[in-house]
C-alpha positions as CSV (number, residue, x, y, z in Angstrom):
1,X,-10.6,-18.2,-74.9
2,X,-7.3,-17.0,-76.9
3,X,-5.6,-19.8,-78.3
4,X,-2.4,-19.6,-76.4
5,X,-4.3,-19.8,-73.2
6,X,-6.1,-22.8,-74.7
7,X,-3.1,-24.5,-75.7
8,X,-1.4,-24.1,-72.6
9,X,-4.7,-25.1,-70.6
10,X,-4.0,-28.5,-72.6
11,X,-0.6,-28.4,-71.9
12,X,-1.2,-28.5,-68.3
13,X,-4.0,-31.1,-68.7
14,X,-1.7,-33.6,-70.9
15,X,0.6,-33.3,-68.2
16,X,-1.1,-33.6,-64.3
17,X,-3.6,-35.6,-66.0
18,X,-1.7,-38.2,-67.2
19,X,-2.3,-41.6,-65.7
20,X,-0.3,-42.4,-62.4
21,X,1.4,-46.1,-62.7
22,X,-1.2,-48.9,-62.9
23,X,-1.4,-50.2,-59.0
24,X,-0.6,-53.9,-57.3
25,X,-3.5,-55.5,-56.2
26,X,-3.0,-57.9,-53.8
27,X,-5.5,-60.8,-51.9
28,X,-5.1,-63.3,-49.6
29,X,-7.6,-66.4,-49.8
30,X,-8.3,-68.1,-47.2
31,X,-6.2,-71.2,-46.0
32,X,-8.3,-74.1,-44.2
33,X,-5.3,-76.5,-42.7
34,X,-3.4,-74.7,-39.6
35,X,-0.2,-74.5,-41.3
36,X,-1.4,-72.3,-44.1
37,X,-3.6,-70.4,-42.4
38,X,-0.2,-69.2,-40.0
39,X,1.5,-69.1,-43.5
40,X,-1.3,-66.9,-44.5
41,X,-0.7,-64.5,-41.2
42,X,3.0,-64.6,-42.0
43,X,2.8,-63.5,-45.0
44,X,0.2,-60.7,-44.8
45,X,1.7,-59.3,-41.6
46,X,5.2,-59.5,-43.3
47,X,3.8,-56.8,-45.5
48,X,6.3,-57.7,-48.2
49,X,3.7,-57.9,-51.0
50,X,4.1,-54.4,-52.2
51,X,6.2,-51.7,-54.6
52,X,6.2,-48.4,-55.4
53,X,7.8,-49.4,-58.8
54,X,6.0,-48.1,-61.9
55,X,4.0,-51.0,-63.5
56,X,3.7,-51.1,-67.3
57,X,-0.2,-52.4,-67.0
58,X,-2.2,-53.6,-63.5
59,X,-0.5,-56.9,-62.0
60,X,-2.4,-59.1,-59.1
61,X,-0.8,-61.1,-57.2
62,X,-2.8,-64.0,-55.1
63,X,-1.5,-65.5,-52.2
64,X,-3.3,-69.1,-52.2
65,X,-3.4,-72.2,-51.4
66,X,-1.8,-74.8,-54.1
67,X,-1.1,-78.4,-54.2
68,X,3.0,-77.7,-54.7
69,X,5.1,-75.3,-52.9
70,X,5.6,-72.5,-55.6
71,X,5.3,-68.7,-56.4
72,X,4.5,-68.1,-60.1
73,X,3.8,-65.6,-62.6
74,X,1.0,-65.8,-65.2
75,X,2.1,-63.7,-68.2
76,X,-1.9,-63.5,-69.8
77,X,-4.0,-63.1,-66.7
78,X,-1.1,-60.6,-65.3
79,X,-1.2,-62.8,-62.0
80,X,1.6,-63.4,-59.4
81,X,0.6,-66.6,-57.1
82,X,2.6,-67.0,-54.2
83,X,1.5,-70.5,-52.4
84,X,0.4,-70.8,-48.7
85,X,2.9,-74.3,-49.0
86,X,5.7,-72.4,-49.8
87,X,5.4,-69.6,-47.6
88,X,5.8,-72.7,-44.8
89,X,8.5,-74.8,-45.9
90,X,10.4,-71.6,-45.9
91,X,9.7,-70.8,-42.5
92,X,10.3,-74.6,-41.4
93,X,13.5,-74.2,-43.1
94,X,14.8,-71.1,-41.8
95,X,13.4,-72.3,-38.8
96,X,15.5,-75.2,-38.4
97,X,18.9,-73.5,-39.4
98,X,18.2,-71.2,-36.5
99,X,18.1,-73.6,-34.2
100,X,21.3,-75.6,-35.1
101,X,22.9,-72.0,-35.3
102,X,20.9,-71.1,-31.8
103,X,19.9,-68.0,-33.3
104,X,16.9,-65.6,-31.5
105,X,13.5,-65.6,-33.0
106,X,13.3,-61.9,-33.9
107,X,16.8,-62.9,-36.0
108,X,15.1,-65.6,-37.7
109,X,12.0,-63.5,-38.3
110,X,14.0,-60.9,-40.4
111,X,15.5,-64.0,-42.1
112,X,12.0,-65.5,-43.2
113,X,10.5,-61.9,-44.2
114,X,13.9,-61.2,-46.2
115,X,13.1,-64.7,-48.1
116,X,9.6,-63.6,-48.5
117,X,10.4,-60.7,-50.2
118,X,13.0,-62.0,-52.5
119,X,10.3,-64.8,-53.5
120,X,8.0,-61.2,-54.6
121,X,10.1,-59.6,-56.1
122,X,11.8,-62.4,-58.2
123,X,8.2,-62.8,-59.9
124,X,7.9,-58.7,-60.2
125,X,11.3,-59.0,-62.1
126,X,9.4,-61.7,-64.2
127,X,6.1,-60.0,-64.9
128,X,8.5,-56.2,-65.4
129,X,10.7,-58.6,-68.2
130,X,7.9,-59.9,-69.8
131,X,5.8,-56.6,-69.7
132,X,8.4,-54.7,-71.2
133,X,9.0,-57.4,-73.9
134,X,11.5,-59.0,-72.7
135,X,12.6,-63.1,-72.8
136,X,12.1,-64.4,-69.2
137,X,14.7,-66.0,-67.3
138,X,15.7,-67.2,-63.8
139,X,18.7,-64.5,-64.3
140,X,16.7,-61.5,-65.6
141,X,14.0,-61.9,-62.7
142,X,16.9,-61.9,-60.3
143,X,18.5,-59.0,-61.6
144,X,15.1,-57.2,-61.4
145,X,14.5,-58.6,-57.9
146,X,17.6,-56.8,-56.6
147,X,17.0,-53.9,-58.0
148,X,13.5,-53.4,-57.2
149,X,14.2,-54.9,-53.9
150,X,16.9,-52.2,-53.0
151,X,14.7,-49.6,-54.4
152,X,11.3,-50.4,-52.5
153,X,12.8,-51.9,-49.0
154,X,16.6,-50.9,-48.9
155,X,16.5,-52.2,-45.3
156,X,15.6,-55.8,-46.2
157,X,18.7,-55.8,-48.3
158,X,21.1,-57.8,-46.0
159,X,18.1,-60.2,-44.6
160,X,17.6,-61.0,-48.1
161,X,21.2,-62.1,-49.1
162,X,21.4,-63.9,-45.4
163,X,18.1,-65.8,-46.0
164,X,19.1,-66.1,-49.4
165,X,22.6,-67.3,-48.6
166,X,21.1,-69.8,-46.3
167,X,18.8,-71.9,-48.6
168,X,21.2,-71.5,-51.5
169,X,22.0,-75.4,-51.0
170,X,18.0,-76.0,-49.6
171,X,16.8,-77.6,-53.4
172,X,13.6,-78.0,-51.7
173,X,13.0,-74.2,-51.4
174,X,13.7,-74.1,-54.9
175,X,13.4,-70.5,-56.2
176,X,16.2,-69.6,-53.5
177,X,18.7,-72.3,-53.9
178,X,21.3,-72.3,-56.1
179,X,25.2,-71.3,-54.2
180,X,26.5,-69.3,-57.4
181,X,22.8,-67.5,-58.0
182,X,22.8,-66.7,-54.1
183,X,26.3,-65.0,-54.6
184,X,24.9,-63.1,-57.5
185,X,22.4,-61.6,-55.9
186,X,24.2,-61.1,-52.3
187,X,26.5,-59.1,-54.7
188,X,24.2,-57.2,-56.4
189,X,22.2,-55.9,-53.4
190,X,25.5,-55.0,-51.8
191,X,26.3,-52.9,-54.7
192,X,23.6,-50.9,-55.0
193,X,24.4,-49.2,-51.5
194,X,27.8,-51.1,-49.9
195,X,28.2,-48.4,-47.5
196,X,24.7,-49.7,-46.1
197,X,25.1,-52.6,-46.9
198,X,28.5,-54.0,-45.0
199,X,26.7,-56.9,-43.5
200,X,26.3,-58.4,-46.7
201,X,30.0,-58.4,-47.7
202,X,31.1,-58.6,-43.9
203,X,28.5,-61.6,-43.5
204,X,30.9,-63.6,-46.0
205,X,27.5,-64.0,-48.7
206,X,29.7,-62.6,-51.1
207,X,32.8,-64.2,-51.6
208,X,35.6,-62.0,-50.9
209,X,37.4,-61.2,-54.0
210,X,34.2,-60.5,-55.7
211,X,33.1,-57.9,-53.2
212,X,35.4,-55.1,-54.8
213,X,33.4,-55.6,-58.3
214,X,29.7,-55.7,-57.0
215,X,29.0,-51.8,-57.4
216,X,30.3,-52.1,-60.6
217,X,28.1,-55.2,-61.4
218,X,25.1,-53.5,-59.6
219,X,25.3,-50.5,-61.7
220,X,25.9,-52.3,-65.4
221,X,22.5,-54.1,-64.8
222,X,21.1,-50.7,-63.7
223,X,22.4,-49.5,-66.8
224,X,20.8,-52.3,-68.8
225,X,17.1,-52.5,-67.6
226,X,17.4,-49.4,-64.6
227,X,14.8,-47.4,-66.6
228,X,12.2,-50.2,-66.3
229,X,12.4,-50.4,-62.7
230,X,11.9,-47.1,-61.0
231,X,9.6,-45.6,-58.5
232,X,6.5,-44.0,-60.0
233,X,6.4,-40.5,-59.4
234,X,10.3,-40.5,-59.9
């Protein structure tokens, strides 16, 4: 074979052969009391444990059963855990706000799968910060939440913020509270597409004189750690 055609048979070969992005695996262990078992089929039917964002080495992430309410990330065993417990004193808190605001069921359904999906994706931003050698913090994770969020489900952006917005003074659901953090993200997700997301700003999750600034906000952290949070394939 004449060495140009070799070389540019190994051309082609370095590229389409080149490994795609390491996939999410994801598992669901069974639950035994009621309550985690419909936490369980909440969560799995939610279909929120996913992304199409390019992984710097394989992540799992477990839903399980855990003596505390809590979603973590394990930086050694590459492991996201997202408790059974948690999953349902989200629900039972959503839950009851919707009834004092006598909001519908299918209303507070997109509420408790935005929340769900913020919970995800704040431990993707943790395992993507730590992969990529970065210090991990409550405000990195957040910052990749959002924009991993917006990228992989761009129509869960306003139940997020509202979900988010409503347990922001809920300390017991703990990895969503926080009123300043709530904004922050609110803002964030509104910037990254405020034509589609109007609810957001109109919905008041975002206080008002911030609103004007959030695309600007959104796109300095896209600036910042954008390139580590993309689709694969893109």
């Amino acid at each position: 074979m004449p060495h140009s055609l070799i070389a540019l048979v190994l051309s082609m070969t370095s590229t389409l052969g080149a490994a795609p992005a390491p996939e999410l695996t994801v598992s669901y262990e069974s639950a035994v009391a009621p309550r985690a078992e419909q936490a369980r089929k909440l969560l799995k039917d939610s279909g929120v444990l996913r992304t199409r964002i390019k992984l710097p080495q394989p992540i799992r992430v477990v839903a399980r059963d855990c003596d505390k309410p809590a979603t973590t990330w394990d930086r050694e065993d590459r492991r996201i855990t997202l408790c059974y417990s948690l999953v349902d004193k989200v629900r039972r808190t959503l839950t009851g706000i919707a009834e004092t605001e006598e909001s519908d069921t299918r209303t507070t359904a997109a509420r408790v799968d935005g929340a769900l999906a913020v919970l995800f994706h704040q431990q993707l931003g943790r395992a993507l910060s730590t992969l990529n050698g970065l210090p991990d913090s409550d405000e990195r994770a957040d910052q990749f939440a959002a924009l991993t969020l917006a990228s992989d489900a761009p129509q869960q952006a306003a139940p997020a913020a509202e979900a988010r917005h409503l347990l922001a003074d809920h300390p017991e659901v703990e990895p969503l509270s926080g009123i300043r953090e709530s904004a922050t993200f609110a803002c964030l997700l509104y910037g990254a597409d405020p034509a589609r997301n109007q609810r957001i700003a109109q919905g008041g999750w975002v206080p008002a004189e911030r609103v004007p600034t959030c695309a600007d906000e959104y796109n300095r952290v896209k600036s910042t750690i954008g390139s580590m949070a993309v689709k694969a394939g893109a």
